[in-house]
C-alpha positions as CSV (number, residue, x, y, z in Angstrom):
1,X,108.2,115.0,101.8
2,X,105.5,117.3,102.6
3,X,101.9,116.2,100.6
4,X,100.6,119.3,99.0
5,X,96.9,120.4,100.5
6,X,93.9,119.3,98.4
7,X,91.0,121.0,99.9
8,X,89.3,124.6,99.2
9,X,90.9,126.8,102.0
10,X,91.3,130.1,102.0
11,X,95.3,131.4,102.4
12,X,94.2,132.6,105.9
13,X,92.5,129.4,106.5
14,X,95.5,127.4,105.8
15,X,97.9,129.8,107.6
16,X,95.8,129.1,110.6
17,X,95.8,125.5,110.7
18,X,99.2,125.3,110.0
19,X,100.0,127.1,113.1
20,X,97.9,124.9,114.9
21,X,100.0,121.7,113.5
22,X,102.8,123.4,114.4
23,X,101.3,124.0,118.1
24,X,101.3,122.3,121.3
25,X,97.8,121.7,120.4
26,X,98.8,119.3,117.5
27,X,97.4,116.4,119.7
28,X,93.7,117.8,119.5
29,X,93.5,118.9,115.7
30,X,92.2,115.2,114.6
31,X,89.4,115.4,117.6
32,X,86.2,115.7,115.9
33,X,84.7,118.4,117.8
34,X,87.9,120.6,117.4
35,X,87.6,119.9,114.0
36,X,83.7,120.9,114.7
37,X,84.6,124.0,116.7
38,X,87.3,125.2,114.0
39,X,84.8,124.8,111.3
40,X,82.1,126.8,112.6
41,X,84.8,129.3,113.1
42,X,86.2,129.5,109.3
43,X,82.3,129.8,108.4
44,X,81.9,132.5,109.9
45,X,84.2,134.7,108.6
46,X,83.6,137.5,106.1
47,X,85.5,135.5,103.3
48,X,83.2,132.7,103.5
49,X,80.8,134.7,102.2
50,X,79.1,133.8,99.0
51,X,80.9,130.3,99.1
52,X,80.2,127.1,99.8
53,X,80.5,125.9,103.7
54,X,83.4,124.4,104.7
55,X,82.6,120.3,106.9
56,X,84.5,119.4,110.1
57,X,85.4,116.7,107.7
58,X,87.1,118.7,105.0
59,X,89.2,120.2,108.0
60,X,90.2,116.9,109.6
61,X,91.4,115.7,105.9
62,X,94.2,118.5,106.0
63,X,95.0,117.5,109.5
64,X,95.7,114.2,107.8
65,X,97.5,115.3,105.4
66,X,99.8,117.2,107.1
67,X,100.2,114.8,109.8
68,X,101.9,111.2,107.9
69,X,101.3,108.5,110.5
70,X,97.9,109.3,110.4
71,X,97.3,109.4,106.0
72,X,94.3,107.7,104.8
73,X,95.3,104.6,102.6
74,X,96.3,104.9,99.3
75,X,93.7,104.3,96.9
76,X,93.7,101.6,94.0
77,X,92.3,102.4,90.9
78,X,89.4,99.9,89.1
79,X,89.1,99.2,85.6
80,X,86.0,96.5,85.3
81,X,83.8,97.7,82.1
82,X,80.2,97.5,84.2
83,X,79.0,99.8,86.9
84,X,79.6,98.3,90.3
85,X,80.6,98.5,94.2
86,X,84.4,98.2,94.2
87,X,85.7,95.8,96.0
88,X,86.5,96.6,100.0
89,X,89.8,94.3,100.0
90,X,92.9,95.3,97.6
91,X,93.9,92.1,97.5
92,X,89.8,91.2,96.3
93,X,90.3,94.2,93.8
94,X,93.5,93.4,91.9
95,X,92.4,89.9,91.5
96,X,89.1,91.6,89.8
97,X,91.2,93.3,87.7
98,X,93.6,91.0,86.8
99,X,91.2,88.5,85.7
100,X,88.3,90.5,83.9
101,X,89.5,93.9,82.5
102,X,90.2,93.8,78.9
103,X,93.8,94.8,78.0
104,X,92.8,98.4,76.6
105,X,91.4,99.4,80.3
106,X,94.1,97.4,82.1
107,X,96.5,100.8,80.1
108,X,94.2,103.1,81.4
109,X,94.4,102.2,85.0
110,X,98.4,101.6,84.9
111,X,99.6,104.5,82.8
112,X,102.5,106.3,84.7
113,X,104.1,107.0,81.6
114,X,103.1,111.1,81.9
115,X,106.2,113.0,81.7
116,X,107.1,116.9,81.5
117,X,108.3,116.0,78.1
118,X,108.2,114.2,75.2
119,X,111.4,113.7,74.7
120,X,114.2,111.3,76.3
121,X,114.8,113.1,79.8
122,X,118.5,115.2,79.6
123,X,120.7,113.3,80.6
124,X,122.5,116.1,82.8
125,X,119.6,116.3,85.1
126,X,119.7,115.0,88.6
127,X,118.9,111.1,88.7
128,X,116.2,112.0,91.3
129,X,114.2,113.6,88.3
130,X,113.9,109.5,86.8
131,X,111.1,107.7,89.4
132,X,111.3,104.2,90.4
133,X,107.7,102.4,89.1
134,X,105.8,101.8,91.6
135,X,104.4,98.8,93.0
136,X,100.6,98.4,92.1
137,X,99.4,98.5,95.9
138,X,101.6,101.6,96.0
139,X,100.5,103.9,93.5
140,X,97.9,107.0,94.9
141,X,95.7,108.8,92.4
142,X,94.3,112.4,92.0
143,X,91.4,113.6,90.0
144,X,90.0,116.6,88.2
145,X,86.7,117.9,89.5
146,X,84.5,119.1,86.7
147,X,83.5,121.2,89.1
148,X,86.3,124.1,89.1
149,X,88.6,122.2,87.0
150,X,91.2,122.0,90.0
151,X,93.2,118.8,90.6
152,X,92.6,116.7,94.3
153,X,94.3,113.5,95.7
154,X,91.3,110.4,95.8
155,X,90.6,109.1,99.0
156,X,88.4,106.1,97.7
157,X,87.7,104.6,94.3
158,X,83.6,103.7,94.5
159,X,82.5,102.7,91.8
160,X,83.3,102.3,88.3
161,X,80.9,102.2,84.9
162,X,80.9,102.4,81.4
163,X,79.4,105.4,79.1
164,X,77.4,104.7,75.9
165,X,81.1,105.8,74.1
166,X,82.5,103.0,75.8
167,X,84.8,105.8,78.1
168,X,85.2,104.5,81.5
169,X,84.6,106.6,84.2
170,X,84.8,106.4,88.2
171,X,83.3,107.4,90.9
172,X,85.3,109.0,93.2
173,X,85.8,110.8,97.3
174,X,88.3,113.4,97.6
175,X,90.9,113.5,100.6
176,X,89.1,115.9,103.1
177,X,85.3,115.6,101.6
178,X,82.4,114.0,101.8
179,X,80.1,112.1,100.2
180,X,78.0,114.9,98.8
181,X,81.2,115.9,97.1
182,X,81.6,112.2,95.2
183,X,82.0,113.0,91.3
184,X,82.4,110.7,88.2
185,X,85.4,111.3,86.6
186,X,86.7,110.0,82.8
187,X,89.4,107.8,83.6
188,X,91.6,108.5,80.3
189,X,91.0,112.6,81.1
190,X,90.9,113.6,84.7
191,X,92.5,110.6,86.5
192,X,96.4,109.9,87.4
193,X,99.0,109.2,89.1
194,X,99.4,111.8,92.1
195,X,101.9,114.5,91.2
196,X,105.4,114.7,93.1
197,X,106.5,117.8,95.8
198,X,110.1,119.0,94.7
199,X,112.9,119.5,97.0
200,X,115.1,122.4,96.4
201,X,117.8,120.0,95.1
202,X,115.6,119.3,92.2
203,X,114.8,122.6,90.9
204,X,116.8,122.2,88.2
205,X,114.2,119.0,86.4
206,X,112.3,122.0,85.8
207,X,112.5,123.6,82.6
208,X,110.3,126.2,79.9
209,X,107.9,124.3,78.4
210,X,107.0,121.6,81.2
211,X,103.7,120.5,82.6
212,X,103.1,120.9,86.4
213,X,100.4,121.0,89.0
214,X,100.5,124.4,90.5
215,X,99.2,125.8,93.6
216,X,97.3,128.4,92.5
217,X,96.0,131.4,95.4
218,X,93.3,133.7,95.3
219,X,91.4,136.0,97.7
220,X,88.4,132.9,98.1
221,X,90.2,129.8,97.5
222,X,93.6,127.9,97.1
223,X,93.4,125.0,94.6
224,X,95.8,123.0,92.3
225,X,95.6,123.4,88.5
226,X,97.7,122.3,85.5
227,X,100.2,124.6,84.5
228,X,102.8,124.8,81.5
229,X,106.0,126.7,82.7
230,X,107.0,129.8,80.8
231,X,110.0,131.1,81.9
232,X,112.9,130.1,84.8
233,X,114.7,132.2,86.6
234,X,117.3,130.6,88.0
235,X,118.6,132.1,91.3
236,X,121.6,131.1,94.0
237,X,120.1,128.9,96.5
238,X,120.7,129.9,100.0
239,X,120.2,128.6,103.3
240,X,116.4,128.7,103.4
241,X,116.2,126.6,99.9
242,X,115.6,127.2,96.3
243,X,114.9,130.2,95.2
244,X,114.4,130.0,91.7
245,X,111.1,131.9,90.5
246,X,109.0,130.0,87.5
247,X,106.6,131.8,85.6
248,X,103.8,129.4,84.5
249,X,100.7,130.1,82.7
250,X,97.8,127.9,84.1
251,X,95.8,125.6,81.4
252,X,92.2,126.1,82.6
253,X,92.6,130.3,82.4
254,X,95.5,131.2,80.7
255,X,96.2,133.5,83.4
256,X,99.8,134.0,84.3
257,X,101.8,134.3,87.5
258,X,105.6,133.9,89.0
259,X,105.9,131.3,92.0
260,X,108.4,129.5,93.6
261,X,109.3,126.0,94.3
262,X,107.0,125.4,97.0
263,X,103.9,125.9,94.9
264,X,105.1,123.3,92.2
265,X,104.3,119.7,91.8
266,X,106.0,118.1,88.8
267,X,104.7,115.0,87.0
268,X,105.8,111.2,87.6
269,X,108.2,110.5,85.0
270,X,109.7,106.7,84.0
271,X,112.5,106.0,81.4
């Protein structure tokens, strides 16, 4: 299954690149200068204008993404109630965590139980919509940047800390950014469990009411934000897919919008 994007591209940006993936010049897109020479070209386009530069290394994390032998990976989460360097070895980190995080922070760093709802899943519903827990070593994280509010998958756990509310919070490096773009995040609010693509087959787990990570376009960026859905419009698949349209109104704006499948991420859920 496809990883959904996490960077700040522009559509055309991301149109681009994925023609280049899709190219006979797939082989160079991870070469740092062609990520180099690519970058200076997005810059200097008139839809850059007024926002922030784009790094060759924001352009080689979607290369990544898109290309799975070559994923970053995944990252572990820390829970450790002082402010330190994390660990370089997972094997070194869960053993810190195992033996000195209190059981209160030891929930924080393990809850997968975030569903689209409340209530018992139906019992009509595809067994694909149920997950499988995943293994500790397994489990990849996303976080919400306080920044624009928007939703990216965690390269790297840095560091972790307590605040004077006792909250912990971690430091963390988004798939496709730099340092410079490293943010502490509350680890109860704006860290989980990554969200899950949908395949056409499992349109149907998605119903009025739901929570979901939606990919959200615009004329300057392209970003992922938590959405409720609204409305379904169920439709006759055909041979290109699903093509159901959801109408979802997006929790940081209330602003409203119909997409399809493609643009929807659904929430881990566990029985």
């Amino acid at each position: 299954m496809e990883r959904r994007s996490t960077t700040r591209f522009s559509p055309s940006e991301i149109a681009r690149m994925e023609k280049l993936v899709s190219s006979d010049r797939k082989e160079q897109v991870l070469v740092d200068s062609f990520c180099q020479k690519l970058v200076e070209e997005f810059n200097r386009s008139p839809a850059r204008v007024g926002s922030r530069a784009l790094q060759a290394t924001q352009v080689r994390g979607w290369f990544l993404d898109k290309l799975p032998a070559s994923t970053p990976k995944p990252a572990s989460l820390p829970t450790t109630s002082e402010e330190k360097p994390l660990a370089s070895e997972p094997d070194a980190l869960i053993s810190e965590i195992k033996t000195s995080a209190s059981d209160e922070e030891k929930v924080l760093a393990l809850d997968t139980s975030i569903s689209n709802n409340e209530d018992a899943l139906s019992a009509d519903l595809p067994k694909e919509t149920t997950d499988k827990v995943p293994e500790f070593e397994d489990l990849q994280f996303e976080a919400k940047s306080s920044k624009d509010s928007a939703w990216y998958d965690v390269a790297l756990f840095l560091a972790h800390r307590k605040t004077s509310l006792g909250e912990v919070e971690v430091r963390v490096r988004f798939i496709g950014y730099g340092a410079e773009e490293d943010e502490w995040v509350n680890v109860r609010k704006a860290v989980r469990q990554q969200s899950i693509p949908l395949e056409s087959s499992e349109c149907r787990s998605i119903v009025k009411g739901d929570l979901v990570l939606c990919f959200k376009e615009s004329n300057d960026e392209a970003l992922h934000f938590d959405a409720h859905v609204v409305d379904v419009q169920r439709k006759q698949h055909d041979i290109r897919g699903c093509r159901c349209l959801f109408h979802v109104e997006y929790d940081h704006d209330q602003s409203q919008e119909m997409v399809n499948l493609k643009r929807i991420s659904r929430r881990p859920r566990y029985l």
